[in-house]
Structures are given as structure tokens and as C-alpha cells.
NUVOZA-908138 format. One record per residue (C-alpha): residue number from 1; residue in three letters; chain; x, y, z. Coordinates in steps of 0.001 Angstrom, whole numbers. Layout:
residues N
k  r  c  X  Y  Z
NUM  Ala  A  X  Y  Z
...
This chain:
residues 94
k  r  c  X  Y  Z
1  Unk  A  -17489  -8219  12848
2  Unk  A  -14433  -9768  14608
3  Unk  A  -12303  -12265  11858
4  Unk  A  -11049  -15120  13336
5  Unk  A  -7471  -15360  13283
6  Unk  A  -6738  -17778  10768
7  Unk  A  -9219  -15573  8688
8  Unk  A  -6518  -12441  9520
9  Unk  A  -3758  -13832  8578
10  Unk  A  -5252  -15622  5185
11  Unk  A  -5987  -11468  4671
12  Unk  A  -2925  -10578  5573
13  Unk  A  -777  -12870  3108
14  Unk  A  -3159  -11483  552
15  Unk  A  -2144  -7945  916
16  Unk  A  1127  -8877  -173
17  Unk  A  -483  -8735  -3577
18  Unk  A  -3924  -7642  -4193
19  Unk  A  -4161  -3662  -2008
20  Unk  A  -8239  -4987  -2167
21  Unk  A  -7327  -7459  789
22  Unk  A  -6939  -4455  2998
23  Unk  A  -10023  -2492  1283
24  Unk  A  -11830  -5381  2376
25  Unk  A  -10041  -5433  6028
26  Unk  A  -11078  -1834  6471
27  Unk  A  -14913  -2530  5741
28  Unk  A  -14733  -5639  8366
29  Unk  A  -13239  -2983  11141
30  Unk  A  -14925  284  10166
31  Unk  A  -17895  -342  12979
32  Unk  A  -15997  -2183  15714
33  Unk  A  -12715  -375  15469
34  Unk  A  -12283  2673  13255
35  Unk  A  -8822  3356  13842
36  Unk  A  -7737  -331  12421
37  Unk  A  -10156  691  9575
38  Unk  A  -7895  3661  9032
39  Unk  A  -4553  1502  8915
40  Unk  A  -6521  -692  6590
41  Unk  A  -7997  1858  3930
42  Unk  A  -4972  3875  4285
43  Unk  A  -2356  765  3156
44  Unk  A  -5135  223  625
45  Unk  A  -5125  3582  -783
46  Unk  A  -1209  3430  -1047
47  Unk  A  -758  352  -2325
48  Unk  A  -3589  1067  -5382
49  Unk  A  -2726  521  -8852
50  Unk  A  -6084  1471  -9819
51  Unk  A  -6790  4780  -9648
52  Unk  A  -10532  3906  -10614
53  Unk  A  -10605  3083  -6774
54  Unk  A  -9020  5935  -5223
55  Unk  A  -12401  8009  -4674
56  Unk  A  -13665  4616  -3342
57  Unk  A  -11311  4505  -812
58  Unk  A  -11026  7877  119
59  Unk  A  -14815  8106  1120
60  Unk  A  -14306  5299  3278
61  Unk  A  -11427  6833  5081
62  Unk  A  -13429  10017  5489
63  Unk  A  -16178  8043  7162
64  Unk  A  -13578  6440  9698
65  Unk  A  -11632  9651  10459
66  Unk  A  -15241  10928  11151
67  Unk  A  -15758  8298  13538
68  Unk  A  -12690  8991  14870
69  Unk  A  -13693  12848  14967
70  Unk  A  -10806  13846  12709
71  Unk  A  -12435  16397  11116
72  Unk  A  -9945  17818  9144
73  Unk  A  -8450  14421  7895
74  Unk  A  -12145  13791  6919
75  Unk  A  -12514  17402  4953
76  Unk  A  -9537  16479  3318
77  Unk  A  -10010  13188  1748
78  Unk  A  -13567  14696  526
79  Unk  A  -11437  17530  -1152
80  Unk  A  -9189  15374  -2888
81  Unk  A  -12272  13587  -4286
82  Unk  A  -13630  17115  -5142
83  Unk  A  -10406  17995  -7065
84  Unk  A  -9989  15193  -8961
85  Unk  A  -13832  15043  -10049
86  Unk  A  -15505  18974  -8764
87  Unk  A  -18826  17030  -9984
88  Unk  A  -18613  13597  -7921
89  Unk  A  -22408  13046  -7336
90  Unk  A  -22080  10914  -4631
91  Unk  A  -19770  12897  -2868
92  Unk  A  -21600  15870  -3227
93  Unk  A  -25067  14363  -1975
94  Unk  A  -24353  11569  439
């Protein structure tokens, strides 16, 4: 999915102030280019002010460091999941 670029920058200004502008920016990039998807979820992630999300996000940037074969990144966004919930059913079956 390629955004247009009026579409990209209408995202962009809403970064500014809602962090789910670049949630949503990661999930447009994560199949055409995962790295962008990375810069996405991880300004997402640090920009948060609900920590109902984190786990959210940090699944997703496990799946794009995977696609970007960075294991270890990937291992350890699932194990900061895993510490904050050690019984996150999703996590633990998907």
C-alpha cells in the first residue's frame, strides 16, 4: 500500500498529536517496506501515553524486525511483552 503524498503528510501533521497516526503509518508500510514500518511503530511506541497499547505495538515491531531478520530486536520486544504479562495468550500462541 503506497499513500499518496498528500495522504503522508495529512499523517504526518497528525503525529504531532495522536502517537496512533504513526501506529497506523507502520501497518500501511509493514509489507512494502519494513524498515519505514520500524521508524513508524517505533515513534509510536515512544510517543504512547497509553500503556494499554504498548504490547500492541511491540508485536508489530517484532513482526517487522523479523522481516528485517533482526532476530534479536524481534526476541526482545516479545520479552518485554512476556515481562510485563508472563501469561500474554496471544503472544505465547501466535
Amino acid at each position: 500500500l503506497r499513500l499518496p503524498a498528500a495522504a503522508n503528510q495529512v499523517y504526518q501533521l497528525g503525529c504531532r498529536f495522536n502517537p496512533l497516526f504513526f501506529h497506523i503509518l507502520g501497518d500501511a508500510y509493514i509489507d512494502t517496506d519494513a524498515n519505514k514500518a520500524l521508524s513508524y511503530y517505533q515513534q509510536a511506541l515512544n510517543q504512547t501515553r497509553q500503556p494499554e497499547q504498548e504490547p500492541n505495538l511491540l508485536k508489530k515491531l517484532a513482526k517487522a524486525y523479523s522481516k528485517e531478520q533482526k532476530w534479536t530486536e524481534a526476541a526482545e520486544c516479545l520479552n518485554s511483552i512476556f515481562d510485563k504479562n508472563p501469561n500474554d495468550f496471544d503472544t505465547l500462541y501466535h
